[in-house]
C-alpha positions, 0 to 999 in steps of 0.5 A, spaced: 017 534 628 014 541 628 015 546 624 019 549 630 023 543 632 030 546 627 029 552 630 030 550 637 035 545 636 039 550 633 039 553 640 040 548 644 046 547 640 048 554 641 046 553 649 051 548 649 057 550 645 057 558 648 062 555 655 067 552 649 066 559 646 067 563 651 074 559 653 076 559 646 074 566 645 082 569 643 085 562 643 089 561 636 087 554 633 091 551 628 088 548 623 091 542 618 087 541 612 087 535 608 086 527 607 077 526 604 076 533 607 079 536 601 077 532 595 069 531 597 066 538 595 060 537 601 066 536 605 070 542 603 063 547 605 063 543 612 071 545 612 070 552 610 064 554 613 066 551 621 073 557 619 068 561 617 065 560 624 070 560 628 073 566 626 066 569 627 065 567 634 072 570 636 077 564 635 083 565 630 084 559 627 090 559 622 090 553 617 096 549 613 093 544 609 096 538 604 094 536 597 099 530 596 093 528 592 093 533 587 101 533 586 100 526 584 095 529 579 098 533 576 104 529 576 101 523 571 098 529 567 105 530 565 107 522 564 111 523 570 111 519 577 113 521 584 116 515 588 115 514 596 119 512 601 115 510 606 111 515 605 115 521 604 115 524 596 122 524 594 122 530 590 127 532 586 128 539 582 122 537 577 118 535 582 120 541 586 116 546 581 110 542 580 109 542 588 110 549 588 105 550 582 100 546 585 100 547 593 103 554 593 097 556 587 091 552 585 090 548 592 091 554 596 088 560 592 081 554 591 082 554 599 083 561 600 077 562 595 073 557 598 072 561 605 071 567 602 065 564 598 062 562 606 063 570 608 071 570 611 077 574 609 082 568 607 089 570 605 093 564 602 102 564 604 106 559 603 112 558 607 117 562 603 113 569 604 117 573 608 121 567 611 114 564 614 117 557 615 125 556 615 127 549 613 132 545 612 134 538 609 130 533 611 135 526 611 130 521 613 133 516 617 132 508 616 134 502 620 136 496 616 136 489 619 142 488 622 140 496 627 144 500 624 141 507 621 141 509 614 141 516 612 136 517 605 136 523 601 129 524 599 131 531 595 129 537 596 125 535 601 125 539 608 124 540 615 122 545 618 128 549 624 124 555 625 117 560 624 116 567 623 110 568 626 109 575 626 108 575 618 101 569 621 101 576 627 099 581 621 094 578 619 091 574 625 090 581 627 087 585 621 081 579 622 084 574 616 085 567 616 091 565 614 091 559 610 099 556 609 101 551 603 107 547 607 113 550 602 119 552 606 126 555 605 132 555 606 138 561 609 141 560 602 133 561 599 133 553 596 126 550 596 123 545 600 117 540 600 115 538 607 110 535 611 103 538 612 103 535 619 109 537 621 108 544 618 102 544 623 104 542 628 111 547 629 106 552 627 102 551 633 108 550 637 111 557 635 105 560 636 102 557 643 097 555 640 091 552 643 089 547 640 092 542 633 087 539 629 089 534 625 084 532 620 086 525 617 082 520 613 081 515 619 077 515 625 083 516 630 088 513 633 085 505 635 087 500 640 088 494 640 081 492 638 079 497 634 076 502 638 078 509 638 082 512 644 081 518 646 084 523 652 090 520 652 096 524 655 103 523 653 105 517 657 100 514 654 102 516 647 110 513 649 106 506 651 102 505 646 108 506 641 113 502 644 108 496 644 106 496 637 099 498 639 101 505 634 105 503 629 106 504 621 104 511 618 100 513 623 107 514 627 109 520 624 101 524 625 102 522 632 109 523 633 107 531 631 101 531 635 105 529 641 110 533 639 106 539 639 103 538 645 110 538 649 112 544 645 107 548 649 101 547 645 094 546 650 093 540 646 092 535 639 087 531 636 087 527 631 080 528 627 076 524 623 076 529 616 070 525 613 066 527 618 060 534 617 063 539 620 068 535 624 072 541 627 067 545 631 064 538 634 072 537 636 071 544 639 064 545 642 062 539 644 064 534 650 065 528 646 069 530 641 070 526 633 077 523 635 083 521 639 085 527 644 093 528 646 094 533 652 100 533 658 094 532 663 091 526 666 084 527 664 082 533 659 077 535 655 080 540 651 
């Protein structure tokens, strides 16, 4: 290889991502954080240098990320445990400060500190700040063997009803990136824990975004055989869940990316976080690094 070659493949790969560019250039991406991605510290680089370069080539990417992980971590410290139902954290008011603590704080602020070191201009938020995320009590439903459905309290743990996007607006305007922990808050101002990826994907939904990425510690969704499925369409999605070929926790991610993309959202992926750089090979290449979700027939989106 020449001394030269580094440099022209920079330029190819510029060349080929400058159509992508040009149609995202304005565009909102919604961004959730989470899985291997945030634990790696290469991975976190990757992550914060390809928002950085979103932002600069005209994107406005808005980020919600998770730390499930570093909950649970700071919960053991304590001696104390945190129980699930399927994978949901019952979460009661205890648990509910701890939560706060660490994704409205430490997590948040070491991403917003991350992205700045890479040269952007990162504002972190929860959903509590200026009623950003108005949620509700979650009740999970379950359905027991004989088919009737049970409802199960997981505590203060919340969905969400409703998003203020003018407070994410302010700052998208001003050139910040907004990073959100997934906190929420009720009309009584009660406090609530809620999932990340529906986090995401409300948020996506409020603001027509046009493009959900959902950044996990899987390949994708996969078929029967265990090869990864990409550019499906929401009746595709609806098949592949009512024959089994979708099932257990992957449901609920593909639930939300589907969700999104029928609420308004140009289209979901479900990415491969542990890939370098995985978000802008989603966005400015053909190919993409996981499963497409879109209304269309064929899309690349």
């Amino acid at each position: 290889m020449s001394a030269n070659q580094p440099a022209i493949d920079k330029a190819t790969v510029l060349t080929e991502a400058l159509p992508y560019i040009q149609r995202f250039a304005g565009k909102t991406i919604v961004v959730k954080y989470g899985g291997n991605a945030m634990t790696d510290p290469e991975l976190e680089r990757s992550f914060a240098r390809d928002i950085v370069l979103l932002k600069t080539v005209g994107l406005n990417p808005v980020v919600v990320h998770g730390g499930g992980p570093q909950v649970d971590h700071f919960l053991k410290q304590l001696g104390r445990e945190s129980d699930r139902i399927d994978g949901m954290r019952v979460t009661d008011e205890a648990t509910m400060e701890v939560v706060e603590m660490v994704l409205g704080g430490s997590v948040n602020k070491s991403i917003v500190n991350l992205i700045n070191q890479h040269g952007g201009r990162a504002i972190g938020l929860t959903g509590k700040d200026g009623n950003l995320i108005r949620a509700r009590k979650l009740l999970m439903e379950k359905q027991n063997e004989d088919g009737s459905v049970q409802k199960i309290d997981l505590g203060m743990v919340g969905e969400v009803v409703g998003v203020k996007i003018d407070v994410i607006n302010m700052f998208v305007n001003s050139d910040f990136i907004p990073v959100i922990a997934p906190l929420g808050v009720d009309e009584e101002g009660n406090s609530y824990n809620i999932n990340a990826d529906l986090v995401a994907g409300k948020v996506a939904e409020a603001l027509g975004a046009e493009k959900l990425i959902l950044l996990t510690n899987i390949r994708g969704v996969l078929g029967a055989n265990k090869e990864l499925l990409t550019g499906l369409n929401t009746h595709d999605v609806d098949a592949l869940i009512a024959d089994g070929t979708i099932h257990g926790g992957m449901i609920p991610k593909v639930t939300c990316a589907l969700d999104a993309v029928k609420g308004g959202v140009g289209s979901s992926v479900i990415v491969d976080g542990r890939v370098p750089h995985a978000t802008l090979l989603e966005i400015f290449t053909d190919h993409g690094v996981g499963t497409l979700i879109s209304n269309r027939l064929h899309h690349k989106a």
